[in-house]
N, CA and C atoms as a LAMMPS dump frame, in Angstrom:
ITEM: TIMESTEP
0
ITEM: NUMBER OF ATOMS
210
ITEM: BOX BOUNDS ff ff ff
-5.0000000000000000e+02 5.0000000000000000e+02
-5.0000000000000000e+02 5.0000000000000000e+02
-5.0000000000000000e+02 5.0000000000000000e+02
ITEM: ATOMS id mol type element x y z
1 1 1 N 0.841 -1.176 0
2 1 2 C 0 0 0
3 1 3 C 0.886 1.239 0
4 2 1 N 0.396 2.428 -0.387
5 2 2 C 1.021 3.529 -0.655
6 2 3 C 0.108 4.87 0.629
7 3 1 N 0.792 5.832 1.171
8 3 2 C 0.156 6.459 2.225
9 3 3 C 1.514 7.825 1.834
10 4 1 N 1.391 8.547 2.92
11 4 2 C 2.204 9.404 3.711
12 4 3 C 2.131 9.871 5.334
13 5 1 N 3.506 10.185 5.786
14 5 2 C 3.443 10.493 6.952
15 5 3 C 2.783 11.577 7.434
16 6 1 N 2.297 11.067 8.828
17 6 2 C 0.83 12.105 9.198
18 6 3 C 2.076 12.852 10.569
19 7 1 N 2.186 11.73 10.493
20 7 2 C 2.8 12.419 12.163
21 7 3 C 4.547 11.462 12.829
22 8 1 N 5.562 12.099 13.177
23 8 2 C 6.616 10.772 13.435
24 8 3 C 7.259 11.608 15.351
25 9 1 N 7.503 10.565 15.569
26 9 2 C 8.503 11.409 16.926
27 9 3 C 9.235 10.771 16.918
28 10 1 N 10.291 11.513 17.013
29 10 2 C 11.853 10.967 17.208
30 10 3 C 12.005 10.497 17.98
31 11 1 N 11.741 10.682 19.655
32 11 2 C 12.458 10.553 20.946
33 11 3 C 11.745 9.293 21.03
34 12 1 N 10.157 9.065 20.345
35 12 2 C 9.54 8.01 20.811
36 12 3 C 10.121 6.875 19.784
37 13 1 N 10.119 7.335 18.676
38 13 2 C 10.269 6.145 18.126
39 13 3 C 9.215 5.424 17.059
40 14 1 N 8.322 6.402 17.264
41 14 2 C 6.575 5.986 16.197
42 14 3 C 5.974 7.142 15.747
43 15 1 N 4.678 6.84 15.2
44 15 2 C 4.451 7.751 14.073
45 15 3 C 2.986 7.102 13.611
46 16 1 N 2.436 7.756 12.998
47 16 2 C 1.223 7.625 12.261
48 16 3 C 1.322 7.727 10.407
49 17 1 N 1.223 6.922 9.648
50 17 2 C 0.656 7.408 8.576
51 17 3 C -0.849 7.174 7.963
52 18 1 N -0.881 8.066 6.887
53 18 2 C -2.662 8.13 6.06
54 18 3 C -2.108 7.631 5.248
55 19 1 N -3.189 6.753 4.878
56 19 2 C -3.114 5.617 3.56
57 19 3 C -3.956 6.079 2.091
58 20 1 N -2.975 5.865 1.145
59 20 2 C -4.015 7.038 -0.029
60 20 3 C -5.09 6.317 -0.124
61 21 1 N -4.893 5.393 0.468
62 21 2 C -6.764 4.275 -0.104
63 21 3 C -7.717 4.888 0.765
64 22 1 N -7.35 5.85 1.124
65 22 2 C -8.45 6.15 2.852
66 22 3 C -8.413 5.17 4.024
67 23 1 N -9.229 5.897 4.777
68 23 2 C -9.553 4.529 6.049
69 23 3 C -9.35 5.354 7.157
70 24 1 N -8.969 4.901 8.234
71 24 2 C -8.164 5.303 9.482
72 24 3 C -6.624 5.176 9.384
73 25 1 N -6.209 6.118 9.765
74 25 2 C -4.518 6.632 10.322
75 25 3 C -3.784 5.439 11.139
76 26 1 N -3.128 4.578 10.585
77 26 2 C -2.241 3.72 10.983
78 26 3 C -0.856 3.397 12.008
79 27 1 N -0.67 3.317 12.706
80 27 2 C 0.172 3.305 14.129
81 27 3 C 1.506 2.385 13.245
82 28 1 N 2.77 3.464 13.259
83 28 2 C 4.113 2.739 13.017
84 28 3 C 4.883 2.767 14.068
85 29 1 N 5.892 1.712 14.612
86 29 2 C 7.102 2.414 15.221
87 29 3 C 8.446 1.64 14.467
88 30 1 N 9.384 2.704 14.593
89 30 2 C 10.917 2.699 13.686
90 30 3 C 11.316 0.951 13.65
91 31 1 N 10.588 0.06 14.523
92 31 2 C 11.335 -1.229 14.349
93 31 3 C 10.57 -1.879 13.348
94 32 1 N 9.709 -1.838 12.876
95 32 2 C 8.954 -1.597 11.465
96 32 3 C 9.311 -1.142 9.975
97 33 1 N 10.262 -0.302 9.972
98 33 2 C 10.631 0.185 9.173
99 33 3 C 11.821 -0.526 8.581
100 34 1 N 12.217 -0.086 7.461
101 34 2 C 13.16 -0.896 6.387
102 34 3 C 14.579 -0.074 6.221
103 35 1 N 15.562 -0.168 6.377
104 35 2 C 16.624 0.785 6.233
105 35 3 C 16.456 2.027 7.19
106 36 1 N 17.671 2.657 7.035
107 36 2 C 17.989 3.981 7.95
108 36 3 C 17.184 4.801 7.144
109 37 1 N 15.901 5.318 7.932
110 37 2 C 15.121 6.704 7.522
111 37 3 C 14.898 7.928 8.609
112 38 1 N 14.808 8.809 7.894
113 38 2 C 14.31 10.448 8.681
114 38 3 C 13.033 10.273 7.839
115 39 1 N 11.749 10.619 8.856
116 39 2 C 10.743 10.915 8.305
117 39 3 C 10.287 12.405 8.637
118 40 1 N 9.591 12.578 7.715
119 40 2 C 8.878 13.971 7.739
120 40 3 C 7.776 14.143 7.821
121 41 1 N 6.941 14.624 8.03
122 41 2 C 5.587 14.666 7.978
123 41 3 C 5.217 15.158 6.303
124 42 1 N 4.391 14.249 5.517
125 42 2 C 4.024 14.25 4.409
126 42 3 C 4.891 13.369 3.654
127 43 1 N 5.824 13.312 4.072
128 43 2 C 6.688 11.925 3.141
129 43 3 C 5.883 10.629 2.936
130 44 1 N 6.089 10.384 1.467
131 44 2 C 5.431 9.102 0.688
132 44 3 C 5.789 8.103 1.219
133 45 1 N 5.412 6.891 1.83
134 45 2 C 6.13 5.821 1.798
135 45 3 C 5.012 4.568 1.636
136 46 1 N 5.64 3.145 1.562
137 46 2 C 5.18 2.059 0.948
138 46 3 C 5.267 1.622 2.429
139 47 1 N 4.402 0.142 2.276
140 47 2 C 3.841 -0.55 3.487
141 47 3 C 2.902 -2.034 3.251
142 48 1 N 3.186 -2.363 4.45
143 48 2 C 2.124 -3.819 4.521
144 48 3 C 1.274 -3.456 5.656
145 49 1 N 0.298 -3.704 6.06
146 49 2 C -0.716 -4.05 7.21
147 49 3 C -0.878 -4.734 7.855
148 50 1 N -1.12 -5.149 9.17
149 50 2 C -1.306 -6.118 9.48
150 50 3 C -2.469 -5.936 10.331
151 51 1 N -3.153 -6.985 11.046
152 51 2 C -4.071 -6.674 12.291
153 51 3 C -3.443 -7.589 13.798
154 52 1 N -3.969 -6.345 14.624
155 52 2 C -3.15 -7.188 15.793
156 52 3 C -4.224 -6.296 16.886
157 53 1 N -4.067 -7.22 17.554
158 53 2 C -5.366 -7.343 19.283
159 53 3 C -5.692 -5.65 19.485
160 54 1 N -4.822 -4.753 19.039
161 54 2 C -4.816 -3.152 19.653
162 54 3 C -5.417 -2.5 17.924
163 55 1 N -5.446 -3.353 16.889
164 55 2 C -6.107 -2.749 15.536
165 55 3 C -5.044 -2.639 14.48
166 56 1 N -5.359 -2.286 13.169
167 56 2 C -4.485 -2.302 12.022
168 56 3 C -3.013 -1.669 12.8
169 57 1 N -2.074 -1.875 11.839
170 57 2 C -0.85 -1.531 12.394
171 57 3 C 0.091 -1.386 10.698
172 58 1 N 0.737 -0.689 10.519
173 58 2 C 1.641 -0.562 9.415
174 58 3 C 3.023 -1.063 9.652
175 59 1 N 3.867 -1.728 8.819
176 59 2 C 4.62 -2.989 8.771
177 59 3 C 5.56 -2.978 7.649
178 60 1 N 6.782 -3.257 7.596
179 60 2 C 7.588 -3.604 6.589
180 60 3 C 7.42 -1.747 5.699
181 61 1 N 7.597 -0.948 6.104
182 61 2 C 7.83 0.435 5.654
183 61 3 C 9.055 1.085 4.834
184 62 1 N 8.58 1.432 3.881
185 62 2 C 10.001 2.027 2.992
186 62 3 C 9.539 3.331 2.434
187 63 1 N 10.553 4.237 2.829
188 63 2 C 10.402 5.415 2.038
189 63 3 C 10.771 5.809 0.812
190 64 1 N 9.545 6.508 0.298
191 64 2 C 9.709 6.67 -1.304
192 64 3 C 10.898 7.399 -1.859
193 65 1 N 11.375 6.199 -3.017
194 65 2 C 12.692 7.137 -3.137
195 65 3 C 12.72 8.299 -3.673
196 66 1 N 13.807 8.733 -3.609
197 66 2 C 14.297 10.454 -4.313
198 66 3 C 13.678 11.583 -3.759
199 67 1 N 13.116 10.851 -2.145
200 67 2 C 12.313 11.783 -1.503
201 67 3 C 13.592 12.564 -0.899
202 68 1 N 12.622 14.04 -0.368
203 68 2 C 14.026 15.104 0.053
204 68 3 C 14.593 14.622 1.431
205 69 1 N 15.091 15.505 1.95
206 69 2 C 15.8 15.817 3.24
207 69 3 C 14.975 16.627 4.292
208 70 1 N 14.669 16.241 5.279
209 70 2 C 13.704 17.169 6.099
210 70 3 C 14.672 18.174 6.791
């Protein structure tokens, strides 16, 4: 699936993105993610879903390339 970042915190470690398919705002944290990234808020990135006891969750995350530098 394809989305962008809604929201990330550094100190915490997680983040929210919106999924272009719509729906509800998805719960990430950095051990999820694929390679060394800086996210930004609005940055494109790719994803899997999963469901788990607390609700959807975003998974296996990569940021879109040739994206900038925040």
């Amino acid at each position: 699936m394809k989305g962008k970042i809604k929201s990330f915190n550094d100190e915490k470690e997680y983040g929210f993105i919106i999924p272009d398919s719509g729906g509800h705002d998805l719960f990430f944290h950095m051990r999820d993610v694929w390679g060394d990234c800086d996210f930004c808020d609005g940055d494109p990135v790719e994803f899997n879903i999963i469901d788990t006891p607390r609700g959807r969750r975003a998974i296996n995350i990569i940021k879109a390339i040739g994206e900038r530098e925040c």
